[in-house]
MARBA-3410 file (N, C-alpha, C, O; in Angstrom, 1 decimal):
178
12.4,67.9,-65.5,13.4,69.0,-65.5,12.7,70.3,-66.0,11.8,70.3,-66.9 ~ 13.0,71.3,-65.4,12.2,72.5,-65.5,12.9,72.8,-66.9,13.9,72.3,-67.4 ~ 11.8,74.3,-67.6,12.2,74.2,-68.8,13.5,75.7,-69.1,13.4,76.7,-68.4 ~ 14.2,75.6,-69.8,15.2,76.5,-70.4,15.0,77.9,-69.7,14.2,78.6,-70.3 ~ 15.6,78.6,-68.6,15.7,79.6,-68.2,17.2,80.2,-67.7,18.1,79.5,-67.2
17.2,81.8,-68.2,18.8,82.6,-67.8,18.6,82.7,-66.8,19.7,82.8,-66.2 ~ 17.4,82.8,-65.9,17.3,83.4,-64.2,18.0,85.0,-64.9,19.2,85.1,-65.1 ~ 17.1,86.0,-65.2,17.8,86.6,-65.9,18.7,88.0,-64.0,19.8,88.5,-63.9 ~ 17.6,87.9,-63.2,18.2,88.4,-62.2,19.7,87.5,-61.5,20.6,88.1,-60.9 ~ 19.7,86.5,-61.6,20.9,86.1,-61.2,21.9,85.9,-62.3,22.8,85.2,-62.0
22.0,86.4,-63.5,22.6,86.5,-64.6,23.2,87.9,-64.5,24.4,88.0,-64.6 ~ 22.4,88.8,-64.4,22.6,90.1,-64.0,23.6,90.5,-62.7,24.6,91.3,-62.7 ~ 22.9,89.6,-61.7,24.3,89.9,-60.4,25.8,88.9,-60.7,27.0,89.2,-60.7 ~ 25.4,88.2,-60.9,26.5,87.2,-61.5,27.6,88.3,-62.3,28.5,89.0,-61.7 ~ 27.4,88.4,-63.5,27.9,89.7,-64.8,28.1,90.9,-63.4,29.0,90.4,-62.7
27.7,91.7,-63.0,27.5,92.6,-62.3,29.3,92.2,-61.7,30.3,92.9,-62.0 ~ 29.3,90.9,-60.8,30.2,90.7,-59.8,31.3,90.3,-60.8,32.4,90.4,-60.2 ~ 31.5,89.9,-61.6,32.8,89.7,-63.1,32.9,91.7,-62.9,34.0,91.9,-62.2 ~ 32.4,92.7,-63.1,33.0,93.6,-63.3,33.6,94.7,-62.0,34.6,95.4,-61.9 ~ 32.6,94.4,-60.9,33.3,94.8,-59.6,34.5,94.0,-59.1,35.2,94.5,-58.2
34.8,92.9,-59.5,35.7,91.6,-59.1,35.5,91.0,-58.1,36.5,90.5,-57.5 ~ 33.8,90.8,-57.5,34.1,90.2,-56.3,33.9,88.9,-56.5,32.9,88.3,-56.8 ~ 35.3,88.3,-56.3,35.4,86.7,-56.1,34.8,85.8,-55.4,34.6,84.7,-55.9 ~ 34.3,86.1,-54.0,33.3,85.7,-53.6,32.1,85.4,-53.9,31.6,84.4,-53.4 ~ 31.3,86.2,-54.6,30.1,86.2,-54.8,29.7,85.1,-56.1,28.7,84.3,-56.3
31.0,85.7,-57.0,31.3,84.5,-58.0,31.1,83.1,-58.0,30.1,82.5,-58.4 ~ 32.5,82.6,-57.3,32.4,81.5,-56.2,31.0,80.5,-55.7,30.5,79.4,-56.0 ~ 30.7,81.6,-54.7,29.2,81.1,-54.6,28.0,80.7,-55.8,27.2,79.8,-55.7 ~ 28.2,81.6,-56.9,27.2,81.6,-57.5,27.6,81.4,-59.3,27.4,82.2,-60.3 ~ 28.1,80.2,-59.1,28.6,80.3,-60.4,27.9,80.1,-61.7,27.1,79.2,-61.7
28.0,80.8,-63.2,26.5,80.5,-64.0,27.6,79.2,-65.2,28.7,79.5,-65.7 ~ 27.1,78.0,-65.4,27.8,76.9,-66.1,27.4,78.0,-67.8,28.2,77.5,-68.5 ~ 27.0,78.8,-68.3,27.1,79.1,-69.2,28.1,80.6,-69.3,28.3,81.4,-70.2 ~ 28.5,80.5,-68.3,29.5,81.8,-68.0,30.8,82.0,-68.7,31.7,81.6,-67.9 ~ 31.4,82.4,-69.9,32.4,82.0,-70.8,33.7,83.0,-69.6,34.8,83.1,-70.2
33.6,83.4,-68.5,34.4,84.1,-67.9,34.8,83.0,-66.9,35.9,82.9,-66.3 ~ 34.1,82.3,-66.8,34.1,81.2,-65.8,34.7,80.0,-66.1,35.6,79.3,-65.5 ~ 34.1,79.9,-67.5,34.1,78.3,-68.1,35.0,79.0,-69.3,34.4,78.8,-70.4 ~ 35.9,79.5,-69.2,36.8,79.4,-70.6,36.6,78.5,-71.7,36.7,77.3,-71.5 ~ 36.4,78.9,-72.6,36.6,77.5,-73.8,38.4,77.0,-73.8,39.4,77.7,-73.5
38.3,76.0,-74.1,39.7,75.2,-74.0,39.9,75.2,-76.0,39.1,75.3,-76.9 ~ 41.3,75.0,-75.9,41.9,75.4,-77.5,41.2,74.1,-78.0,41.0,74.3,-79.2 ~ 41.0,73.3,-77.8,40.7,72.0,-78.7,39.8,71.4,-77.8,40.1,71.2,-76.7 ~ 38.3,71.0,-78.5,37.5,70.2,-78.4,37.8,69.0,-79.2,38.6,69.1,-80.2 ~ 37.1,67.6,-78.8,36.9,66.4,-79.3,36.3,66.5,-80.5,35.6,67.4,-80.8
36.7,65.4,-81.3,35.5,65.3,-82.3,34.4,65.5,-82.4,33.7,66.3,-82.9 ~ 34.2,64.3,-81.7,33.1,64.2,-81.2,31.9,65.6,-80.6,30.7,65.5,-81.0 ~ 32.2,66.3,-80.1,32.0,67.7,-79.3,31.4,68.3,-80.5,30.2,68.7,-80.7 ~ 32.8,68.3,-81.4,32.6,69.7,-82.5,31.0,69.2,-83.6,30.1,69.9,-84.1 ~ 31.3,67.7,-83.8,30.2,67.1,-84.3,28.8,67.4,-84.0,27.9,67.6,-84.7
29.0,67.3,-82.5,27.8,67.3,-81.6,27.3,68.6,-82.1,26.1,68.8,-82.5 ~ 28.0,69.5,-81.9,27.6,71.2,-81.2,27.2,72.0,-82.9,26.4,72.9,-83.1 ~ 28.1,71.2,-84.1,27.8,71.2,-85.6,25.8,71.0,-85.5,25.1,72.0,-85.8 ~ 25.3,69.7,-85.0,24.1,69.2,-85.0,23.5,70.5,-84.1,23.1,71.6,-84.5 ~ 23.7,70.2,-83.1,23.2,70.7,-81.7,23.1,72.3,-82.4,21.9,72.6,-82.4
23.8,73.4,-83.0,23.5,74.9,-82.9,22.6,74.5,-84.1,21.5,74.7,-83.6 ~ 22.4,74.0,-85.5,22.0,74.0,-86.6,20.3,73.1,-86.1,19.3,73.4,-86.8 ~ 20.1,72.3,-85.3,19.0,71.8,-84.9,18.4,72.1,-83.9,17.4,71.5,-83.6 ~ 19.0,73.4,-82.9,18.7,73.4,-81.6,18.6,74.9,-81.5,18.2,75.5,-80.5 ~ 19.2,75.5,-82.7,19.7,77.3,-82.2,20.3,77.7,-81.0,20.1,78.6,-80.2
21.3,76.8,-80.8,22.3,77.2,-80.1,23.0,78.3,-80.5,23.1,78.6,-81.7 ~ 23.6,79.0,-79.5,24.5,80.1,-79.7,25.5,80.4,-78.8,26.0,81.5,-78.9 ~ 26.0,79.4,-77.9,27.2,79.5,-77.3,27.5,78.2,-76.5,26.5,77.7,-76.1 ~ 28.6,77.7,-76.3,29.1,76.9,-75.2,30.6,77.5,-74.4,31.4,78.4,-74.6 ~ 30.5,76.7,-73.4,31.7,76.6,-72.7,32.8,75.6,-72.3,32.6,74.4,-72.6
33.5,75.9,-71.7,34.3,74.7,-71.2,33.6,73.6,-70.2,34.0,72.4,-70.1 ~ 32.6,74.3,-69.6,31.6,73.3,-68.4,30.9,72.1,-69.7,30.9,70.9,-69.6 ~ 30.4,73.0,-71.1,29.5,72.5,-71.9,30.5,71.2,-72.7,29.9,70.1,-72.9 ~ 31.7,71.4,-73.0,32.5,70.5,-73.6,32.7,69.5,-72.5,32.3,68.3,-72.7 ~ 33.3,69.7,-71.0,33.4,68.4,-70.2,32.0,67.5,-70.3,31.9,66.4,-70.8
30.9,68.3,-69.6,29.8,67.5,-69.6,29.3,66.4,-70.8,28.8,65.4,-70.5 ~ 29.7,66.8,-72.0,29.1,66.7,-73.2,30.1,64.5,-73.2,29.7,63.4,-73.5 ~ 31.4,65.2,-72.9,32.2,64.0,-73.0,31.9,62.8,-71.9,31.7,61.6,-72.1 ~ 31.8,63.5,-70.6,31.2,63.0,-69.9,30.1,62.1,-70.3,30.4,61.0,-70.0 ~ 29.1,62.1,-70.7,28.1,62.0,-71.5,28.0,60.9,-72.6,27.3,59.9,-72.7
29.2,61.6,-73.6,29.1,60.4,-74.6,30.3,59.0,-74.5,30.4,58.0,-75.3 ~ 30.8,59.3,-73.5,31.9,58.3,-73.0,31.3,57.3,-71.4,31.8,56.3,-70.9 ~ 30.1,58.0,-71.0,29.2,56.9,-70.4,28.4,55.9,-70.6,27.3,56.2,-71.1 ~ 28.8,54.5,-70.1,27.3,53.6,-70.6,26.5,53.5,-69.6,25.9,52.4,-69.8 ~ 26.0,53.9,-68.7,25.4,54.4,-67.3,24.4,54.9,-67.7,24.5,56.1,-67.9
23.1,54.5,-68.1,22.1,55.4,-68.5,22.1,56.7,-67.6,22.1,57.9,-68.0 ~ 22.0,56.5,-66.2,21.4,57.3,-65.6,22.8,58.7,-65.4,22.6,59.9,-65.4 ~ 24.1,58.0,-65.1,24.9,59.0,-65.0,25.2,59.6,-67.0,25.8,60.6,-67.3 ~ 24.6,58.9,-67.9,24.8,60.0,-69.1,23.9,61.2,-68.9,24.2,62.4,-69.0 ~ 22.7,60.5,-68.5,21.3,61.5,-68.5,22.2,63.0,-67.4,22.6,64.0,-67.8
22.1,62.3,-66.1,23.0,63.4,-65.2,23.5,64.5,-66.1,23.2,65.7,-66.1 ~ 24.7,63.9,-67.1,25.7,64.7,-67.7,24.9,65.8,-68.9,24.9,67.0,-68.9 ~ 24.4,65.1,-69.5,23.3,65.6,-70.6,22.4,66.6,-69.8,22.3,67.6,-70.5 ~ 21.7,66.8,-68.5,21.3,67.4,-67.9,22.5,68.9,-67.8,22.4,70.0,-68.3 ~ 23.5,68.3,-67.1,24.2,69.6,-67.2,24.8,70.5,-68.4,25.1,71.6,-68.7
24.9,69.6,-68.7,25.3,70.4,-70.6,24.1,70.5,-71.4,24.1,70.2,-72.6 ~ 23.2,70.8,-70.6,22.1,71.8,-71.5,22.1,73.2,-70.7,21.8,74.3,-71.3 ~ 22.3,73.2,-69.5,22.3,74.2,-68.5,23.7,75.2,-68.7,23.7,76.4,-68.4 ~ 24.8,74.6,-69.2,25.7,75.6,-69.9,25.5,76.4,-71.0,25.8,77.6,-71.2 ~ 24.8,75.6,-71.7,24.1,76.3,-73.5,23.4,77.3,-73.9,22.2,77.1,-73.7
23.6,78.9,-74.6,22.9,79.7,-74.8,21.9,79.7,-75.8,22.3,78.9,-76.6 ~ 20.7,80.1,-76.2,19.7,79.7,-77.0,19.7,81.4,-77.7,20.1,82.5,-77.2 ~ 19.3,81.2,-79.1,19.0,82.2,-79.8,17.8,82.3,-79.5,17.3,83.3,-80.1 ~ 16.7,81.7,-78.8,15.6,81.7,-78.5,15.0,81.1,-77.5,15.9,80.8,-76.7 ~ 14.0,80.7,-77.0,13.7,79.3,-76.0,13.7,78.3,-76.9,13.5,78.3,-78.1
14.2,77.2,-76.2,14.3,75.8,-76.9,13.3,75.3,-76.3,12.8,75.8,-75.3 ~ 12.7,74.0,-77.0,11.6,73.3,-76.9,12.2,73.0,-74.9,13.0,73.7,-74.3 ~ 11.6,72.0,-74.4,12.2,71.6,-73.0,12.6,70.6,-72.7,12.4,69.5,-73.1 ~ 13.5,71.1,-71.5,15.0,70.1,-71.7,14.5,68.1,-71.5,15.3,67.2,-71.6 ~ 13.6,68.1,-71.3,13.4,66.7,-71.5,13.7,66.3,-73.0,14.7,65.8,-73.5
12.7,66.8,-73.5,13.3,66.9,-75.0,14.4,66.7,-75.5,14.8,65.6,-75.9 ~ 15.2,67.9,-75.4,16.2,68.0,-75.6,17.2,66.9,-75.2,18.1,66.5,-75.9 ~ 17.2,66.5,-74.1,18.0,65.6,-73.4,17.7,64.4,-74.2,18.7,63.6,-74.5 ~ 16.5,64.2,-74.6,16.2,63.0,-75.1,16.8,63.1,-76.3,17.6,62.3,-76.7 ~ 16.5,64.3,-76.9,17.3,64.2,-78.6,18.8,63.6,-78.5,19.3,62.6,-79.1
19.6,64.6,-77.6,21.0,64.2,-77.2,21.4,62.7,-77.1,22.3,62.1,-77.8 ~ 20.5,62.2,-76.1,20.5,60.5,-76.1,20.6,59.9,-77.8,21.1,58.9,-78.2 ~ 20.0,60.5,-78.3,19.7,59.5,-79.5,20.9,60.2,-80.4,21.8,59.4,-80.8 ~ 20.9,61.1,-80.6,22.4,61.8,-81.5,23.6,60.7,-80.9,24.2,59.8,-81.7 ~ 24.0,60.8,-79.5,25.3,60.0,-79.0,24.7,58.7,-79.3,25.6,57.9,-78.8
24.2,58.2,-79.5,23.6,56.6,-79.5,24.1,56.6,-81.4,24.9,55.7,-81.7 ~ 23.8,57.2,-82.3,23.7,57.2,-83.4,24.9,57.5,-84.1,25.2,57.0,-85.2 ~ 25.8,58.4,-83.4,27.6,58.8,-84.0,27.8,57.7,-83.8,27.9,57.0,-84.8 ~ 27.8,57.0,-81.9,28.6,56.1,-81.9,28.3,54.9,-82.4,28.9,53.9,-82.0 ~ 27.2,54.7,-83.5,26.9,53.4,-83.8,27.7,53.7,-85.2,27.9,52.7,-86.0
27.9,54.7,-85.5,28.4,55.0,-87.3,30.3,55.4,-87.1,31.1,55.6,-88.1 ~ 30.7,55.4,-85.5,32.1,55.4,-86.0,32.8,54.1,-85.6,32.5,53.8,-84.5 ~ 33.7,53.2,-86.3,34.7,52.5,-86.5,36.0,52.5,-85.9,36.6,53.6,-85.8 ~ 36.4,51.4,-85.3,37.5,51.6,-84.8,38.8,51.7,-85.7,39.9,51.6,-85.2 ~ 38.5,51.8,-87.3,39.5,52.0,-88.0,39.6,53.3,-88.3,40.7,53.5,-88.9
38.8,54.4,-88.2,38.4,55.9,-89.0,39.4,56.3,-89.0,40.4,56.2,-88.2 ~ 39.3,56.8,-89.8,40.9,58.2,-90.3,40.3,59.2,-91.1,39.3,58.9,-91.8 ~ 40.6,60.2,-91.0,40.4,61.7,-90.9,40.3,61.7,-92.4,39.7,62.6,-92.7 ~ 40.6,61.1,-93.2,40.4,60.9,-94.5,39.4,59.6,-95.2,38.8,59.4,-96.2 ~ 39.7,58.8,-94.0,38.7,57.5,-94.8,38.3,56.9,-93.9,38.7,56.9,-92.7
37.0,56.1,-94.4,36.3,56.0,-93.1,36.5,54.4,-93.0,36.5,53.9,-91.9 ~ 36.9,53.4,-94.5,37.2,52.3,-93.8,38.4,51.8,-94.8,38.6,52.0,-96.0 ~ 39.5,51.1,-93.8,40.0,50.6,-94.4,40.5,49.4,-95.2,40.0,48.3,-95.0 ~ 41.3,49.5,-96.0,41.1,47.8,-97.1,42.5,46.8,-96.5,43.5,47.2,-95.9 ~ 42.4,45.9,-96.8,43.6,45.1,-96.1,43.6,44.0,-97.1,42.6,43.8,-97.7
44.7,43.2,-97.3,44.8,42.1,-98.7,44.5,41.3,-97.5,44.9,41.4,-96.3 ~ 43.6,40.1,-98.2,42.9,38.7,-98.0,43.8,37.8,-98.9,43.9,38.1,-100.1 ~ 44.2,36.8,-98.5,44.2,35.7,-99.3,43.2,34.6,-99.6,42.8,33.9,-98.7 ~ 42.8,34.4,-100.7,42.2,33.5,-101.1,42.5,32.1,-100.8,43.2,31.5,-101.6 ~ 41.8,31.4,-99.3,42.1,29.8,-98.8,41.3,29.2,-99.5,41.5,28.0,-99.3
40.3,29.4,-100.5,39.5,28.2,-101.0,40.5,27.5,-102.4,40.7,26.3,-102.6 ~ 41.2,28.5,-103.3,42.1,28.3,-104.1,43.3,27.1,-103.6,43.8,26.9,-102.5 ~ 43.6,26.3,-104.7,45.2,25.5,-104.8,46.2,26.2,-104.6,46.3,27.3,-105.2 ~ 47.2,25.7,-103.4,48.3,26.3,-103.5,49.2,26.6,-104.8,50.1,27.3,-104.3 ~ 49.4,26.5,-105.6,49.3,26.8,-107.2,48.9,28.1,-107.6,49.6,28.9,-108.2
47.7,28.4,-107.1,46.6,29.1,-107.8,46.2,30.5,-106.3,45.2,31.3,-106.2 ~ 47.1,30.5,-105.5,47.0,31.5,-104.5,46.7,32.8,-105.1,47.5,33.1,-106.0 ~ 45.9,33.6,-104.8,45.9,35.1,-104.9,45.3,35.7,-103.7,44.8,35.3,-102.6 ~ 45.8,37.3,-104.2,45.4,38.3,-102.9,44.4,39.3,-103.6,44.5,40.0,-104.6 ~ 43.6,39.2,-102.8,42.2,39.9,-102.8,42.3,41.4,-102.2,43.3,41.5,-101.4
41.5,42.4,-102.3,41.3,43.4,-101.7,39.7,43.5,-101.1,38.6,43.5,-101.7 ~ 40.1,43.4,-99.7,38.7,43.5,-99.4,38.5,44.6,-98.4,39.2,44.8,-97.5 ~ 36.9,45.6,-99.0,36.6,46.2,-98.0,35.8,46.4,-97.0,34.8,47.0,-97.2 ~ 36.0,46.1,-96.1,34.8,45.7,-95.0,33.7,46.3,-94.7,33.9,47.4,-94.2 ~ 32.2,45.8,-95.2,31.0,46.6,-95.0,30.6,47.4,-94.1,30.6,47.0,-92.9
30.2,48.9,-94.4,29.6,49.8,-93.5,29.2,49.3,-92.0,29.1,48.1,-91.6 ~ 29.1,50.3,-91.6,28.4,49.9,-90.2,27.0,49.3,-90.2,26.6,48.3,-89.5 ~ 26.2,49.9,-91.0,24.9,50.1,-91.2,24.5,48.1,-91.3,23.6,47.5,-90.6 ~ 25.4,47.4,-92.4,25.2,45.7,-92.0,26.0,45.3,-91.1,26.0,44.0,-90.9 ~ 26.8,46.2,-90.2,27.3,45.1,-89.0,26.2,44.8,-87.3,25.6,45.6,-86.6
26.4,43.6,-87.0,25.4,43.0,-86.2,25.3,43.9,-85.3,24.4,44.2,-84.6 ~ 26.8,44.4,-85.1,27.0,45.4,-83.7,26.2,46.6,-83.6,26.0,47.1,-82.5 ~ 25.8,47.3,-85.1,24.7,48.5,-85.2,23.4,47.8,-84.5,22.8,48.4,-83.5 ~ 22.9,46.6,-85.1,21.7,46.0,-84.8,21.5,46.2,-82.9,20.6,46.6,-82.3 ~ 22.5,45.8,-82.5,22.7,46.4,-80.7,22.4,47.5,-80.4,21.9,47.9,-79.4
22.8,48.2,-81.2,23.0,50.2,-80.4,21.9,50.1,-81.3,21.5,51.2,-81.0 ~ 21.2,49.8,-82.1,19.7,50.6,-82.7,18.9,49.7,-81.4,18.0,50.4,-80.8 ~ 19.1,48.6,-81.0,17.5,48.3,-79.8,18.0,49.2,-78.4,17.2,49.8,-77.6 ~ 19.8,49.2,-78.2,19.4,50.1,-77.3,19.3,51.4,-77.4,19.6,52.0,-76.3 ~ 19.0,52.4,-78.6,18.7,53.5,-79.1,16.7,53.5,-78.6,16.2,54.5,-78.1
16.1,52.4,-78.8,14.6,51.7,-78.8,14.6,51.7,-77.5,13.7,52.4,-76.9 ~ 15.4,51.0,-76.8,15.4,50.8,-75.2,15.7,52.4,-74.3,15.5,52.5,-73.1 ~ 16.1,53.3,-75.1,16.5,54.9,-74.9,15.1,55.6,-74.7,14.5,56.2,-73.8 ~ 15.0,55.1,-76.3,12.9,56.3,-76.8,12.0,55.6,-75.7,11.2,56.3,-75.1 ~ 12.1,54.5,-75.5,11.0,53.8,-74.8,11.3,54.8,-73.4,10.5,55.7,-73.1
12.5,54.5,-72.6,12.5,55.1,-71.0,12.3,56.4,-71.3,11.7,56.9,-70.3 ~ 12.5,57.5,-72.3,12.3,58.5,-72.1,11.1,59.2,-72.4,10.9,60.4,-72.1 ~ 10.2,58.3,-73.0,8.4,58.5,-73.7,8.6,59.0,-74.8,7.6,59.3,-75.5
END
């Protein structure tokens, strides 16, 4: 993938044709980081806001769009290696940089490993206040006599077997991408 460029002459006619209004030329030539184009939408995913939290603070980002939020979901809601990569490719091409960013292989690769790594740390119990929840157990080894209820909280992700999967295929990720 070629590395991080505005094409600053087709940036220029692009902007240019937003102020003459020609729709046409628009149309034809549309820029995925164009916030006239790609409106931001009132509410992104969690997920997104998380991402874009990492992504501006590790990446010097400085803008997205509405192209940049579909792609991004696209992305982390695929198990398709090759169609996340696709997605991940396009939602670097929306993104403005406070600077040049390293290149989009890179980059893409980091992305892989970020969505590999949220989704191995969220739960299908999360709530916006707690990350796990407690549920009463009864005690079966005890005499019916001697019944009690326990509180138990079910260990982090970090000992469940199911992390141990998404870290080799996080390994199986670094490997295909060098």
């Amino acid at each position: 993938m070629d590395d991080y460029s505005y094409l600053p002459q087709q940036s220029e006619e692009h902007f240019a044709a937003h102020n003459r209004n020609d729709l046409n030329f628009i149309e034809l030539n549309p820029l995925p980081f164009c916030l006239i184009c790609f409106p931001l939408e009132e509410q992104s995913s969690r997920q997104f806001q998380d991402f874009w939290n990492w992504f501006l603070n590790e990446h010097s980002a400085e803008t997205y769009t509405a192209y940049t939020t579909y792609y991004f979901d696209q992305a982390y809601f695929k198990n398709n290696f090759e169609e996340r990569n696709n997605s991940i490719n396009q939602l670097l091409y929306s993104a403005t940089f406070e600077q040049q960013p390293p290149d989009f292989e890179y980059l893409n690769h980091q992305i892989h490993i970020w969505i590999a790594a949220h989704q191995a740390t969220e739960t299908p119990f999360e709530t916006k206040e707690e990350s796990y929840q407690t549920a009463p157990v009864f005690d079966l080894l005890s005499s019916e006599s001697d019944l009690s209820i326990q509180t138990v909280t079910p260990e982090p992700m970090a000992n469940n077997p199911m992390q141990a999967n998404i870290l080799a295929s996080l390994q199986d990720i670094q490997t295909a991408l060098g």
